[in-house]
C-alpha positions in Angstrom: -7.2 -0.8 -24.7 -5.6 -2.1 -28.0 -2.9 0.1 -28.8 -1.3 -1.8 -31.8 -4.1 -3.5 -33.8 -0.8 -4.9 -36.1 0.7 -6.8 -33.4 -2.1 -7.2 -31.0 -0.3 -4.9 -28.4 -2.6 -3.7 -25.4 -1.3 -0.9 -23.1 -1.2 -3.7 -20.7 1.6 -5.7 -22.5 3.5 -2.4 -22.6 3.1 -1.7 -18.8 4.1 -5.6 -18.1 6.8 -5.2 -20.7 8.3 -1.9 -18.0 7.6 -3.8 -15.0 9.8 -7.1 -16.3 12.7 -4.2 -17.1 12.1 -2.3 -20.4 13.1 1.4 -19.6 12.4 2.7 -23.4 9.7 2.6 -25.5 13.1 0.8 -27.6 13.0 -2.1 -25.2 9.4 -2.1 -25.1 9.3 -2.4 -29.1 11.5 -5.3 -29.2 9.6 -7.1 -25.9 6.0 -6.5 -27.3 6.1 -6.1 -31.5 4.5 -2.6 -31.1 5.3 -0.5 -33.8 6.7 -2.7 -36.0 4.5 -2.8 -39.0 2.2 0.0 -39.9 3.9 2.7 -37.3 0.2 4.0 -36.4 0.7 3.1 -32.9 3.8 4.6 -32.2 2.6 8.0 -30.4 0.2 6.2 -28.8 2.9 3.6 -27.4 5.5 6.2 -26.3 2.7 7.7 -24.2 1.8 4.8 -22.1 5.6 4.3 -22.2 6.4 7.8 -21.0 3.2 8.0 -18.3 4.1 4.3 -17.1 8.1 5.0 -16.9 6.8 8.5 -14.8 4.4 6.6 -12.4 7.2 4.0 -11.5 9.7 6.1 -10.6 7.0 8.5 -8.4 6.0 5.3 -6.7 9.8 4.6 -6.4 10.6 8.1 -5.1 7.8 7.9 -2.7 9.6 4.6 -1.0 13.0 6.0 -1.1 12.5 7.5 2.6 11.0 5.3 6.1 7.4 6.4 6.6 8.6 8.3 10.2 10.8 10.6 7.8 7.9 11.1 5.3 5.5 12.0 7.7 7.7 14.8 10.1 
């Protein structure tokens, strides 16, 4: 889904945009454009930001322990 029709930005360039290393919707800003003209976008952005930022580090969280310590 488009989420910045200024720039073009999809909620695909944000994710790719964390998974190269952006850790704020900042970062992400400067990677992708988003935001930068009319400012609609913005909430929308620091959602997929937020929910993107709060599914890698429960993925990360998830890997932090061996799977025999997970599972006992």
């Amino acid at each position: 889904m488009y989420v910045c029709l200024c720039q073009g930005v999809t909620e695909g360039h944000i994710r790719d945009a964390i998974y190269e290393g952006c850790c704020s919707y900042g970062e992400v800003r400067t990677a992708t454009g988003v935001g930068t003209q009319c400012g609609k976008c913005a909430c929308v952005a620091k959602q997929v930001v937020r929910e993107t930022l709060s599914d890698l580090q429960s993925a990360q969280a998830s890997l932090a322990y061996p799977a025999a310590y997970a599972s006992a």
